[in-house]
Structures are given as C-alpha cells and as structure tokens.
Residue frames as qw, qx, qy, qz and C-alpha x, y, z in Angstrom:
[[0.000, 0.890, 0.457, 0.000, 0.00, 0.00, 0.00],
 [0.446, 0.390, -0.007, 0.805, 1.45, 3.30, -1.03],
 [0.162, -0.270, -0.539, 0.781, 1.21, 6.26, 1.60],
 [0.381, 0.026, -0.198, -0.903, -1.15, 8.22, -0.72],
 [0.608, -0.120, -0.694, -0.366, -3.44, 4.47, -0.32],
 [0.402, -0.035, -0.785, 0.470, -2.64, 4.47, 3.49],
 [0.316, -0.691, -0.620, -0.198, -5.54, 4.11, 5.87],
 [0.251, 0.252, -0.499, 0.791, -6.15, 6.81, 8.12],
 [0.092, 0.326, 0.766, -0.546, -7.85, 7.27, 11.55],
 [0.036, 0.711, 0.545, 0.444, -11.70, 8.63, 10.84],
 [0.089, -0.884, 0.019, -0.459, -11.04, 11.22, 13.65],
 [0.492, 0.098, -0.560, 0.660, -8.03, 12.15, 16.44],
 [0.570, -0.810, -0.140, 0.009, -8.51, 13.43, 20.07],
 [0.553, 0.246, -0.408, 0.683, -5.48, 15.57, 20.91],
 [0.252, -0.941, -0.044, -0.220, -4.65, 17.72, 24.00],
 [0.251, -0.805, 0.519, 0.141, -1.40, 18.93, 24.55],
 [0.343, 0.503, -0.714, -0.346, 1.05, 15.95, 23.30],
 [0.394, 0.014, 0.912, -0.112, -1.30, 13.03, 23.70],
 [0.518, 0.248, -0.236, -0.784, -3.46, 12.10, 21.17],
 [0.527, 0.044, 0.846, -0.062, -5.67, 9.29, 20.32],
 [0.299, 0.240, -0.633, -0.672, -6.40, 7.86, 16.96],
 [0.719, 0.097, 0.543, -0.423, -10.01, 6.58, 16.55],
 [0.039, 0.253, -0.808, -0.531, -10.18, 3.61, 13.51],
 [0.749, 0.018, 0.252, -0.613, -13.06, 2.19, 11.97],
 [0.146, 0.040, 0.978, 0.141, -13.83, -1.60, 11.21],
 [0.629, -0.110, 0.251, -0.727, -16.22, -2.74, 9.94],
 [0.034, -0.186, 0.982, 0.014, -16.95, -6.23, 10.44],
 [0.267, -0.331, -0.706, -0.566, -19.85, -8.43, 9.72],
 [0.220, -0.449, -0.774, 0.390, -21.47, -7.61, 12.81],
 [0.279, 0.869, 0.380, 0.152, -21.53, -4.25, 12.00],
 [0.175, 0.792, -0.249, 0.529, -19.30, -0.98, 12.44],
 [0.657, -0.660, -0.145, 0.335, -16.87, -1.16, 15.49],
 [0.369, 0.762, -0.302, 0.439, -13.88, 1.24, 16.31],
 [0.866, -0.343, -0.138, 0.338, -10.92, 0.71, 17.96],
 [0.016, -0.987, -0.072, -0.144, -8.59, 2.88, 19.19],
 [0.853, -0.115, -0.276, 0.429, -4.89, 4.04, 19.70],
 [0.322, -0.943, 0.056, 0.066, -2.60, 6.20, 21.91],
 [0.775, 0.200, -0.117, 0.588, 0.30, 7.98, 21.73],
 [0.364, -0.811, -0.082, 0.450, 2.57, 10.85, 22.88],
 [0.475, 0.818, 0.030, 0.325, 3.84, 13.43, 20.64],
 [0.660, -0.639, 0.126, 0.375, 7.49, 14.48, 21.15],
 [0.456, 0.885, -0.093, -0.009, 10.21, 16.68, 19.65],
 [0.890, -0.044, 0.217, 0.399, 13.33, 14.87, 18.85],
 [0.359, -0.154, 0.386, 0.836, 15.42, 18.09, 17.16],
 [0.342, 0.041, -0.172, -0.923, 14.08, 19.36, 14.39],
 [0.558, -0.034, -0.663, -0.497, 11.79, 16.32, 13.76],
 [0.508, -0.377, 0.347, -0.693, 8.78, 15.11, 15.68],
 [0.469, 0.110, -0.858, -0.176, 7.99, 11.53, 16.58],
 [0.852, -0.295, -0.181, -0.392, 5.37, 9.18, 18.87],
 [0.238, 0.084, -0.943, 0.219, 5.86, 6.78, 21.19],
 [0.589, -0.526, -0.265, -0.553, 3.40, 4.70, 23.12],
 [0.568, -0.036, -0.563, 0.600, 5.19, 5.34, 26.41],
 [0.339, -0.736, -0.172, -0.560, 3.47, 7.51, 29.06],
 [0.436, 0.063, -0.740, 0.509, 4.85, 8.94, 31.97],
 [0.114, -0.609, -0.737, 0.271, 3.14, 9.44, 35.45],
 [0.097, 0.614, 0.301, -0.724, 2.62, 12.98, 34.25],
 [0.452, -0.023, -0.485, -0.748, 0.92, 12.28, 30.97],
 [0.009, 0.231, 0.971, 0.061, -1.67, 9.76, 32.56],
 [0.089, 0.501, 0.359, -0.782, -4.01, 12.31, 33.45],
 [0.315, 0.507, -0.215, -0.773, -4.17, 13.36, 30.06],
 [0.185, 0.177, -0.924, -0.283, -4.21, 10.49, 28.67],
 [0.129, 0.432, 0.824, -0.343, -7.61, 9.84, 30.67],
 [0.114, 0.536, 0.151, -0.823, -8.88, 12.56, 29.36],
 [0.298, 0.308, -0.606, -0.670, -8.30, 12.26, 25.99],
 [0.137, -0.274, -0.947, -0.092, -10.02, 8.41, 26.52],
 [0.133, 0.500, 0.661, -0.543, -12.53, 9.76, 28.19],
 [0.472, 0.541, 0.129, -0.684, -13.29, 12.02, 25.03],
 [0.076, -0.276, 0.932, 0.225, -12.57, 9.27, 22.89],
 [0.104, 0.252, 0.850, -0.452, -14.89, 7.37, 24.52],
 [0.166, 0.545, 0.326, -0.755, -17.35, 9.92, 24.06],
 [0.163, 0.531, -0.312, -0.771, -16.93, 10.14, 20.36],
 [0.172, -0.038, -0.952, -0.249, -17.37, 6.49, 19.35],
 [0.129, 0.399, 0.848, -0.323, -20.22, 6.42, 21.90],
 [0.472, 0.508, 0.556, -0.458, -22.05, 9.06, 19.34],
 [0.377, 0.329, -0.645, -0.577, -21.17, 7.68, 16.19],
 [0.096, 0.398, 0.910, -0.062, -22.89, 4.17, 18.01],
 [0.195, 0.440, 0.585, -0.653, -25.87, 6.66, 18.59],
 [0.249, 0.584, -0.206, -0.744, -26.07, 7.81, 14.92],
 [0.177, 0.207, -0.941, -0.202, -25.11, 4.59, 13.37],
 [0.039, 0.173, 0.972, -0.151, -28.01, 3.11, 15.47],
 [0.446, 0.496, 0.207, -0.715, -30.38, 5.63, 14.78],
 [0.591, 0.424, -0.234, -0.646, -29.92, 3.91, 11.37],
 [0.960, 0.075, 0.101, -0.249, -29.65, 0.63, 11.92],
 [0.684, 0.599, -0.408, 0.077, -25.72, 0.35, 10.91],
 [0.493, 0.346, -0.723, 0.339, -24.34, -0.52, 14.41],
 [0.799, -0.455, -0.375, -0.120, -24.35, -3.19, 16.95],
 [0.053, 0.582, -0.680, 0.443, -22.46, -2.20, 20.33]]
C-alpha cells in the first residue's frame, strides 16, 4: 500500500502531546472502532510518537479516553439511529 493508499484514523482526540487515533472496522457484525494512543514528542528538528506515558501524561491520557470514549459512543448513537451498528 502506497502512503497516498494508506488508511487513516476517521477522527483524532489531541490535548497537549497526547493524542488518540479513533479507527473504523467494519466487520460483519456491523461498524466497530478501535482505538490508539500515543505521545507526541520533539526529537530536534523532527517530531515523533511513542506509546510510552509517563506518570505525568496519565491524566491526560484519561482525558483524551474519556473524550474518545465519548466520540465512538455518538457515532454508536447515529449509526443506530440507522440501523448500521451493533455495540
């Protein structure tokens, strides 16, 4: 797969340098999403990720799940309003 073919999240949750990436599936049950974390970090000139968290990113790192969370729980609510997904 070429990067211009490469999948990307359907929507991110940042705040400060955590962020979560929400993916969709969809599988024959119906639409799920699954989700991933990470920490943004400046290496020189060039930024880069890791999914290492220390005890002062966890906080945020709730947070960000917590709107996460939030977001999937109303794309279920929309989805089910039409009938496209089973949580």
């Amino acid at each position: 797969m070429s990067k211009a073919e490469k999948v990307k999240p359907v929507h991110q949750v940042r705040l400060g340098a955590v962020k979560a990436a929400i993916w969709r599936n969809d599988t024959e049950k119906g639409v799920r999403f699954n989700t991933t974390f990470a920490r943004i970090y400046k290496d020189g000139d060039d930024w880069k990720s890791t999914e290492s968290f220390g005890r002062d990113d966890l906080l945020l790192v709730a947070k960000v799940a917590d709107l996460t969370h939030s977001w999937i729980h109303e794309q279920g609510r929309s989805d089910r309003d039409e009938g496209d997904v089973e949580h």
